[in-house]
FIPATI-311110 format. One line per field, with one value per residue (C-alpha): y, z, x; residue in one letter. Coordinates in steps of 0.25 Angstrom, whole numbers. Layout:
% FIPATI-311110
Y <- [Y;...]
Z <- [Z;...]
X <- [X;...]
resn <- [A;...]
***
This chain:
% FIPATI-311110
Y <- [-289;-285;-272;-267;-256;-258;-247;-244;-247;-236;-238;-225;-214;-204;-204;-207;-191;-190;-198;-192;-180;-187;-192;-204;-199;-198;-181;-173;-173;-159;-154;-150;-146;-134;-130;-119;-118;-104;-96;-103;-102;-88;-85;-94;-87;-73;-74;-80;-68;-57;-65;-66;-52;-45;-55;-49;-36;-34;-45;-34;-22;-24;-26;-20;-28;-30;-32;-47;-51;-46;-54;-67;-66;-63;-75;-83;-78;-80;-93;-96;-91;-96;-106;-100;-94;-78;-63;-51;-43;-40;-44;-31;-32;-46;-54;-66;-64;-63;-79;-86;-79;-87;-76;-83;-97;-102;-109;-96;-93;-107;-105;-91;-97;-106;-96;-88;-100;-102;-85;-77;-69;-57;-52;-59;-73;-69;-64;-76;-85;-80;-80;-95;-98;-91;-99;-111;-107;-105;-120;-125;-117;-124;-138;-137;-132;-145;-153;-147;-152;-141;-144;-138;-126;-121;-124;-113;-102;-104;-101;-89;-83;-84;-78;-65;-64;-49;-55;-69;-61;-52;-62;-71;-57;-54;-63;-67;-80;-79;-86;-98;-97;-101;-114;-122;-117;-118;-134;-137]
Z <- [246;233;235;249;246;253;261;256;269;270;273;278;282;269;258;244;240;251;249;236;246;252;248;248;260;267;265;259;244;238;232;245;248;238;243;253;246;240;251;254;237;236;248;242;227;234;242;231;221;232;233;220;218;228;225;211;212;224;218;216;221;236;244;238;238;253;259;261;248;244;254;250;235;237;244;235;223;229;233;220;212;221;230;244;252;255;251;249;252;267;268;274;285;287;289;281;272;260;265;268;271;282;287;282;280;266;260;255;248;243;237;232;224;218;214;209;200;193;190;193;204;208;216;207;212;224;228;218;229;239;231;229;243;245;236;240;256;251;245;258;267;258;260;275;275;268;277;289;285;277;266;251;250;265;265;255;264;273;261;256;267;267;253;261;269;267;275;265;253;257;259;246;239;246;244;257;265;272;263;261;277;277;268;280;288;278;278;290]
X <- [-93;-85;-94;-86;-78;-64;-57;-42;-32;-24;-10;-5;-14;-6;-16;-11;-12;-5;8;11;14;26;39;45;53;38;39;29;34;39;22;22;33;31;18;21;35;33;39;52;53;50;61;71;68;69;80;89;83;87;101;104;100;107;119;118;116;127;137;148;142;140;147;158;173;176;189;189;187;199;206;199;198;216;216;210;217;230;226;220;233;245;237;240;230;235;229;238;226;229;244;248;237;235;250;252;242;251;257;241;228;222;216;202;197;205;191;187;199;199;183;186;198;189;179;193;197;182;181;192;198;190;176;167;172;175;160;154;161;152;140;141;145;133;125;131;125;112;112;118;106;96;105;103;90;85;92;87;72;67;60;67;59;60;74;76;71;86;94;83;86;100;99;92;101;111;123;122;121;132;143;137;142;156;167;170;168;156;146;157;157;142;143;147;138;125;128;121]
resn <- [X;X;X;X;X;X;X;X;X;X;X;X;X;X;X;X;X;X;X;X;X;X;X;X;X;X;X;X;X;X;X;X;X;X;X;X;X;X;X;X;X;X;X;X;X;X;X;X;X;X;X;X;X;X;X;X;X;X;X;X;X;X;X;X;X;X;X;X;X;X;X;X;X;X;X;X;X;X;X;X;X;X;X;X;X;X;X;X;X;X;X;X;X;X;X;X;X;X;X;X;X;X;X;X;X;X;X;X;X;X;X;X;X;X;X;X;X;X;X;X;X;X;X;X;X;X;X;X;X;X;X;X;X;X;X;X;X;X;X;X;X;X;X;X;X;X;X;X;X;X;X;X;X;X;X;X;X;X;X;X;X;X;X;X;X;X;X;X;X;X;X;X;X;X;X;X;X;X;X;X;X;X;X;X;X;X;X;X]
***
């Protein structure tokens, strides 16, 4: 009777090979998760190339200085220099101007004046203010992708196409509020 061979029990029907799959959460552990991976990679690494590049090549050049970021980067020097929020720019068409700009939400002015204080006044800081909004957007699209259930490398294709997106590259290259205005937004 020693001779019988005995038949293992099996606990769960999940094979051994198997469970090295899993995590300890019970989800299939990140090897598979990169197979099948190479098309959200390749969108991600594109988009950013194609934003990066286009953020480069048109830093300064397009579009040229428009009429707002004179507004806001006066606001933010004056506030930066004698701490009160007003603009000279448009004093003689806008009435009070010259006493307090409240003409737009006073954040901006507050995070350009920061960005002012680490470089210097000027179009340089100004537009790199609206780069790292930008970039800041990006990382908060990945964030809620994640949360919403995607798994790391699907949630990168939300934020790659953001990055292809002409109207998101063209207010990461102005100095103007809009990619700030998104922050909230892209926090789910």
């Amino acid at each position: 009777s020693g001779s019988a061979s005995r038949s293992p029990i099996v606990s769960d029907p999940i094979s051994v090979a198997d469970r090295t799959r899993f995590d300890s959460d019970g989800r299939v552990g990140w090897r598979d998760g990169i197979r099948g991976a190479g098309g959200p990679v390749a969108l991600a690494i594109a988009s950013l190339a194609v934003f990066g590049t286009f953020a480069s090549a048109l830093f300064f050049k397009l579009p040229p200085v428009w009429p707002d970021e004179t507004v806001f980067a006066d606001g933010s020097i004056r506030l930066l220099e004698e701490g009160r929020l007003r603009s000279l720019v448009h004093a003689d068409a806008i009435f009070g101007t010259e006493r307090h700009a409240y003409s737009h939400p006073p954040l901006y002015y507050f995070y350009v004046a920061a960005f002012f204080r680490i470089g210097s006044p000027g179009l340089l800081w100004l537009r790199l203010s609206s780069l790292v909004a930008a970039g800041a957007v990006l990382i908060l699209t990945y964030a809620v992708s994640r949360r919403s259930g995607l798994g790391p490398w699907l949630s990168l294709l939300p934020p790659s196409l953001l990055a292809f997106d002409t109207v998101f590259l063209r207010g990461a290259l102005v100095g103007r509020m809009e990619t700030l205005e998104l922050w909230p937004f892209s926090q789910g």
